[in-house]
Residue frames as qw, qx, qy, qz and C-alpha x, y, z in Angstrom:
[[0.232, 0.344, -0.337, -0.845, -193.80, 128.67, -9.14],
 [0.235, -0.030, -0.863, -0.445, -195.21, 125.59, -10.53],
 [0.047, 0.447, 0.745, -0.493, -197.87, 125.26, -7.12],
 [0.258, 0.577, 0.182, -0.753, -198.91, 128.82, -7.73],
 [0.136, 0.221, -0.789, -0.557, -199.20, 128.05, -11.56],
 [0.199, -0.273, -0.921, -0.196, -201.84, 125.10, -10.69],
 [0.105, 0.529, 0.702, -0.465, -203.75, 126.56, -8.24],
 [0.423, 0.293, -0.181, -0.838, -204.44, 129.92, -10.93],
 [0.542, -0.034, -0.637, -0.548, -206.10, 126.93, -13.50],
 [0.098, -0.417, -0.847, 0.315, -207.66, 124.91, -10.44],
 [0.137, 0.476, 0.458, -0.738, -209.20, 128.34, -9.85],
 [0.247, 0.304, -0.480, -0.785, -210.06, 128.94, -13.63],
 [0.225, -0.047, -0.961, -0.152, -211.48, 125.49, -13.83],
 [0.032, -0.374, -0.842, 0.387, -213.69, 126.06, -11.01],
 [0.160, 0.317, -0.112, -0.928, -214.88, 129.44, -12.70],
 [0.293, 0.313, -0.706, -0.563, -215.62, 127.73, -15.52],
 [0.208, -0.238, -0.947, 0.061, -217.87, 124.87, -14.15],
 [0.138, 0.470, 0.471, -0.734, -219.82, 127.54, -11.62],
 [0.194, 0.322, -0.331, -0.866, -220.26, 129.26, -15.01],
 [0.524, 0.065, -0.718, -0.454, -221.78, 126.30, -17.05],
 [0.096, -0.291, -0.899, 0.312, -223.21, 124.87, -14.26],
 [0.100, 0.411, 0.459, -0.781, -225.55, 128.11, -14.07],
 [0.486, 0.365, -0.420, -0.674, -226.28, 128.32, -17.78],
 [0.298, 0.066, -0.920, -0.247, -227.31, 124.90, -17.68],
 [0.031, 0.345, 0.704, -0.619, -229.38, 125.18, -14.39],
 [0.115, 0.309, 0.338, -0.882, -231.25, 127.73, -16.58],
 [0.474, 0.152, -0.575, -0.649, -232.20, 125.64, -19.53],
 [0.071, -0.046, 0.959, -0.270, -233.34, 123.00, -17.41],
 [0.333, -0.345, -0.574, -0.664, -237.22, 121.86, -18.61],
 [0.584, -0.494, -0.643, -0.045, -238.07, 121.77, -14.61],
 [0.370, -0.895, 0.070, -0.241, -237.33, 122.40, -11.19],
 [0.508, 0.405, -0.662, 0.372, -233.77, 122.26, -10.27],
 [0.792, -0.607, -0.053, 0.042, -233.53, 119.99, -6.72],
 [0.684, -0.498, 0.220, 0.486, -229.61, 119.24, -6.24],
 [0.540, 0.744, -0.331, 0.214, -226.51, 120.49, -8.13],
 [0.873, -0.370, 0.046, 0.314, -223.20, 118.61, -7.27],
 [0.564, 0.734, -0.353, 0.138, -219.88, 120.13, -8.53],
 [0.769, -0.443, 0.256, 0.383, -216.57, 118.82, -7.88],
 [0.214, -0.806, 0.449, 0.320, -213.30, 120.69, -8.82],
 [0.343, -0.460, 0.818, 0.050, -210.69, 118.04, -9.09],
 [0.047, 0.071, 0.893, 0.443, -210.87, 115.97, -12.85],
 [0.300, 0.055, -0.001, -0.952, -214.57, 118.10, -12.75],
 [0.034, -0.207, -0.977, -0.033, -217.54, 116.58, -12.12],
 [0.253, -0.045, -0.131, -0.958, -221.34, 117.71, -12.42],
 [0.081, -0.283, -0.955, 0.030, -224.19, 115.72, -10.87],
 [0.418, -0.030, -0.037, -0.907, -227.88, 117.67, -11.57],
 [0.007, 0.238, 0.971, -0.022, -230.97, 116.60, -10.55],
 [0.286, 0.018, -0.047, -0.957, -234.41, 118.18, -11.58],
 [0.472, 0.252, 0.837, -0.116, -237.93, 117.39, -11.72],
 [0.243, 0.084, -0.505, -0.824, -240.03, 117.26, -14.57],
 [0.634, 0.098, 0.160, -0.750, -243.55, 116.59, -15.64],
 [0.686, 0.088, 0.712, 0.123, -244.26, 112.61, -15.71],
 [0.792, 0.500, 0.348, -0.035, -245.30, 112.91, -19.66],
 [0.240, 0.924, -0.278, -0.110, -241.82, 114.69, -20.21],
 [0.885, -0.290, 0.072, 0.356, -238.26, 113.02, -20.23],
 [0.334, -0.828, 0.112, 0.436, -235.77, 115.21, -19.32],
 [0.682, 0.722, -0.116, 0.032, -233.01, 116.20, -22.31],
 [0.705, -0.586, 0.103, 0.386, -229.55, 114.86, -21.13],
 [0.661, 0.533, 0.115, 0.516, -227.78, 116.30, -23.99],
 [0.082, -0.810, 0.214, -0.540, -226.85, 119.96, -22.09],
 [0.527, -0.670, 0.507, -0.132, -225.58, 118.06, -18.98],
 [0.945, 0.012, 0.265, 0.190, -223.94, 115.06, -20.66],
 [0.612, 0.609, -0.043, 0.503, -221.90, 117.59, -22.93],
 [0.123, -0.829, 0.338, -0.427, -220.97, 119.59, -19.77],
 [0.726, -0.500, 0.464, -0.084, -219.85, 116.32, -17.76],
 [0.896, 0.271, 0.141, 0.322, -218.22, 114.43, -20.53],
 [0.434, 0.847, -0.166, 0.258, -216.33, 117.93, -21.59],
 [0.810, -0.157, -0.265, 0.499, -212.54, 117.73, -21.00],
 [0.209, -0.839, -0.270, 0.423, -211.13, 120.64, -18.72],
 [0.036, -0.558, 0.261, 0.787, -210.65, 123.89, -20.61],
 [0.040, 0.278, 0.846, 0.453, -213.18, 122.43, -23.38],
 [0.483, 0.146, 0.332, -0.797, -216.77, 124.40, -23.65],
 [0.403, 0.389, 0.821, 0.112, -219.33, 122.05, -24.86],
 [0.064, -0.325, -0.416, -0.847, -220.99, 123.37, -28.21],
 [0.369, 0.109, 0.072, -0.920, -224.34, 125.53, -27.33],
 [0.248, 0.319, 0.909, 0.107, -227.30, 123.44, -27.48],
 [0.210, -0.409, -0.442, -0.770, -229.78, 124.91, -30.46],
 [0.271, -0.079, 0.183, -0.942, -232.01, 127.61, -29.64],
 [0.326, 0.429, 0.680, -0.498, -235.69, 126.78, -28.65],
 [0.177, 0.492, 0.603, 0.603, -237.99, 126.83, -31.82],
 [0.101, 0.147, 0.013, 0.984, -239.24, 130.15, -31.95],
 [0.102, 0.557, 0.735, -0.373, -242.16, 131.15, -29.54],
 [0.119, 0.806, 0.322, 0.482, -245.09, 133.77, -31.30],
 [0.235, 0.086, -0.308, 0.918, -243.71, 137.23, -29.77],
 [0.289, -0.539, -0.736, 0.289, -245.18, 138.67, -27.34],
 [0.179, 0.810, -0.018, 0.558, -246.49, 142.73, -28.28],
 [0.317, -0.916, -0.204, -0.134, -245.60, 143.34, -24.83],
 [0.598, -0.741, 0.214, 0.218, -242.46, 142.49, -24.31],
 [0.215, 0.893, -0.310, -0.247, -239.90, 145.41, -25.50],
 [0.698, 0.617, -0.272, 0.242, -236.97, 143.55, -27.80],
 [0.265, 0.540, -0.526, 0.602, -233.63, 142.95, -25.49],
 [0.648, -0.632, 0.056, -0.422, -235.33, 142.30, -22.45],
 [0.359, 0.280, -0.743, 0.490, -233.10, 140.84, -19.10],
 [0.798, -0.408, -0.291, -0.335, -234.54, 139.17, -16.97],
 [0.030, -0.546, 0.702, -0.455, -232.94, 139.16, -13.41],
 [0.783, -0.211, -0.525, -0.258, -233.65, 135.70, -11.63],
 [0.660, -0.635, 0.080, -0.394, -233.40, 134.52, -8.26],
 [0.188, 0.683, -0.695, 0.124, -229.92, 133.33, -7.08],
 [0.095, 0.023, -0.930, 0.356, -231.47, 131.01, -4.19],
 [0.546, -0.525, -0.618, -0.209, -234.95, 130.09, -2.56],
 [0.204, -0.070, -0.414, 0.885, -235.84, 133.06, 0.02],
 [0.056, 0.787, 0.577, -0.210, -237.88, 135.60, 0.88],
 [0.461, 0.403, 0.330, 0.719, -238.34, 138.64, -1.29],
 [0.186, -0.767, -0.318, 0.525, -238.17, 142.35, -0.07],
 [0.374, 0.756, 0.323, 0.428, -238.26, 145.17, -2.17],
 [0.052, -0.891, 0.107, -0.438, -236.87, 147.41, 0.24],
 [0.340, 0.328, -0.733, 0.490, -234.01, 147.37, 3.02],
 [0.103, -0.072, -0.933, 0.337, -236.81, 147.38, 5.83],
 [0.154, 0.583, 0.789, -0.115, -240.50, 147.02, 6.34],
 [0.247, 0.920, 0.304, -0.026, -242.72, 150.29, 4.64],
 [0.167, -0.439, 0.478, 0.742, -238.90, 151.66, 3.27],
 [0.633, 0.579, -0.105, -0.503, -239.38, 152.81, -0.18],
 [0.953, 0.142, 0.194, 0.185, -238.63, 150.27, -2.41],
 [0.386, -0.446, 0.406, 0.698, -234.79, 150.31, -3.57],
 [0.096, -0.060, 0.684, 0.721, -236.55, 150.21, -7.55],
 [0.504, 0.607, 0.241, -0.565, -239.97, 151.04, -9.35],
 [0.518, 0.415, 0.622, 0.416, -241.17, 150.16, -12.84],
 [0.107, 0.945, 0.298, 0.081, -239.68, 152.65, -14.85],
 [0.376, -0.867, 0.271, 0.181, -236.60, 153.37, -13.01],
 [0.591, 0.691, -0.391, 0.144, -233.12, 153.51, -14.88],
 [0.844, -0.489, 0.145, 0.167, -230.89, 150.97, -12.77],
 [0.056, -0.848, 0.514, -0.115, -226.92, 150.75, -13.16],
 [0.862, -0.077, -0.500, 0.039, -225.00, 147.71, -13.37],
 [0.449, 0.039, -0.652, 0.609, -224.37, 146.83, -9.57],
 [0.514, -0.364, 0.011, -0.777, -227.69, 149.05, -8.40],
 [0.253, 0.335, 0.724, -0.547, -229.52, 147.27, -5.41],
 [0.400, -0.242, -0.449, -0.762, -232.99, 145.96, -6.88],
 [0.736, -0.450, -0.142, -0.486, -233.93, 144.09, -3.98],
 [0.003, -0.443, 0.879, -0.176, -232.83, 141.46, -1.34],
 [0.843, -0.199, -0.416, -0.276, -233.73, 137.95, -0.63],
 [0.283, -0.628, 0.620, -0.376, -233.51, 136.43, 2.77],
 [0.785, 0.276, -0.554, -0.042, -232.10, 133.27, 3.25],
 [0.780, -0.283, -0.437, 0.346, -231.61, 131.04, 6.54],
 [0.463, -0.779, -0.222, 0.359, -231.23, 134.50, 8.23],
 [0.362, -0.307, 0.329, 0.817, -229.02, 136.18, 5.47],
 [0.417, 0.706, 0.132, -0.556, -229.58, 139.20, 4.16],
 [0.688, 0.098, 0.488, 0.528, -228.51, 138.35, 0.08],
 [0.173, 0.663, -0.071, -0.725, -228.55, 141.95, -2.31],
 [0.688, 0.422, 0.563, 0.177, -230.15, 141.24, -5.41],
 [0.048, 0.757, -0.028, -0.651, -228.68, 143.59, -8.03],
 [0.666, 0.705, -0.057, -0.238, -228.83, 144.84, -11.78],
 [0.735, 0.058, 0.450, 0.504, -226.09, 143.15, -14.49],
 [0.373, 0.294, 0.376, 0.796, -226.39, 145.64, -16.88],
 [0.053, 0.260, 0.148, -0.953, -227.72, 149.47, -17.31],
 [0.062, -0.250, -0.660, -0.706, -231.45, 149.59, -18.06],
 [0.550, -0.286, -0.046, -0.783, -235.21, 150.66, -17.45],
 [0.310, 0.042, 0.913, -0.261, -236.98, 148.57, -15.14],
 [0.397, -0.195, -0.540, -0.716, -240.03, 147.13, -17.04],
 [0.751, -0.356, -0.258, -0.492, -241.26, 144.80, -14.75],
 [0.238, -0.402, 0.606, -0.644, -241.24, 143.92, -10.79],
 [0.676, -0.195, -0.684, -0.194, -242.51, 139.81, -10.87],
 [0.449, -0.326, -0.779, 0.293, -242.89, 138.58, -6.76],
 [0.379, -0.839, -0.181, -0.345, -244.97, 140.64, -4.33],
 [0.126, -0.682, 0.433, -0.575, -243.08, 142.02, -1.28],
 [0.569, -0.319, 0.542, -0.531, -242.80, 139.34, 1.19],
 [0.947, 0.233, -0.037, -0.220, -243.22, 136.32, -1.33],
 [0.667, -0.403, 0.604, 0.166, -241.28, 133.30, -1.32],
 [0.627, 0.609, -0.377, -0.307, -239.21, 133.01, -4.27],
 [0.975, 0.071, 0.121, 0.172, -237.86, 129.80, -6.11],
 [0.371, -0.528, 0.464, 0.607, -234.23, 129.57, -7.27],
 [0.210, -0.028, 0.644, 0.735, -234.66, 131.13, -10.90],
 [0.180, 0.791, 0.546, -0.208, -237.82, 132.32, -10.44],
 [0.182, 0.581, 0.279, 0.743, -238.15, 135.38, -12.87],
 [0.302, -0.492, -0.583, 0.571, -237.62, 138.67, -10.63],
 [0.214, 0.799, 0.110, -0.551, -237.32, 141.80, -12.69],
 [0.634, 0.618, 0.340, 0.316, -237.39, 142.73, -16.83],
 [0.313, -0.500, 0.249, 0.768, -234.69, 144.94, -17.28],
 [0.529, 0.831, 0.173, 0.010, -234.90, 147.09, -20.74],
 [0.565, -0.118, 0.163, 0.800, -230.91, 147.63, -21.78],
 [0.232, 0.944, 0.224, 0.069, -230.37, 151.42, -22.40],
 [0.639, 0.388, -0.087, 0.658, -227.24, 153.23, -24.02]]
């Protein structure tokens, strides 16, 4: 009873790290090269690059490696507010790129694309797939909304977090 006991919170722990490891991956001010995690007494080793005249902010990965397990670090404050943009609708979601692949809009060559700007997706909808060291990967919606907008061309290599589609949430 006690075994089964630890492994559930090992497995919670590890949730919990993937989690904040990805929300941290996405505030990063660069490109993300390595990510380390380790389970066991939790450990987090990021490396990114950044522009020489920048120096990186260690505050969002020092509060996620220092934190003790079953602790979230506090939220690091919001970005100062950028001027809004008329074009883009209030709510927008923004589906990024899980891994570094190639990007297909459709299941195989001149197929119709699985989505279109415009189209009302479903959370769990097929929007696209990215191939990866010979795997197919299914890129798909989080939440129910309009596509707005359809960022990499067919066939383009995408980064990890590149910006793929602008969801619009809709009730």
């Amino acid at each position: 009873m006690t075994t089964e006991t630890t492994t559930a919170a090992d497995t919670m722990t590890v949730e919990e790290l993937r989690t904040q490891t990805r929300l941290l991956a996405g505030e990063l001010p660069g490109t993300l090269r390595r990510i380390t995690l380790k389970a066991g007494g939790i450990s987090v080793d990021v490396e990114w690059e950044t522009a020489p005249a920048t120096a990186p902010a260690p505050t969002p990965a020092a509060a996620l490696a220092t934190a003790p397990a079953g602790v979230q670090p506090a939220a690091p404050a919001p970005p100062a507010a950028a001027p809004a943009d008329p074009d883009r609708p209030a709510g927008l979601v923004q589906v990024t790129a899980p891994l570094v692949g190639t990007f297909y809009q459709a299941s195989s060559p001149g197929g119709e694309p699985f989505v279109q700007v415009g189209d009302i997706v479903e959370p769990g909808h097929q929007l696209a797939i990215i191939e990866a060291m010979k795997l197919l990967n299914s890129i798909t919606a989080d939440v129910r909304g309009r596509v707005h907008a359809v960022h990499p061309q067919d066939g383009e290599v995408v980064e990890y977090a590149q910006p793929l589609f602008d969801l619009v949430p809709v009730d």
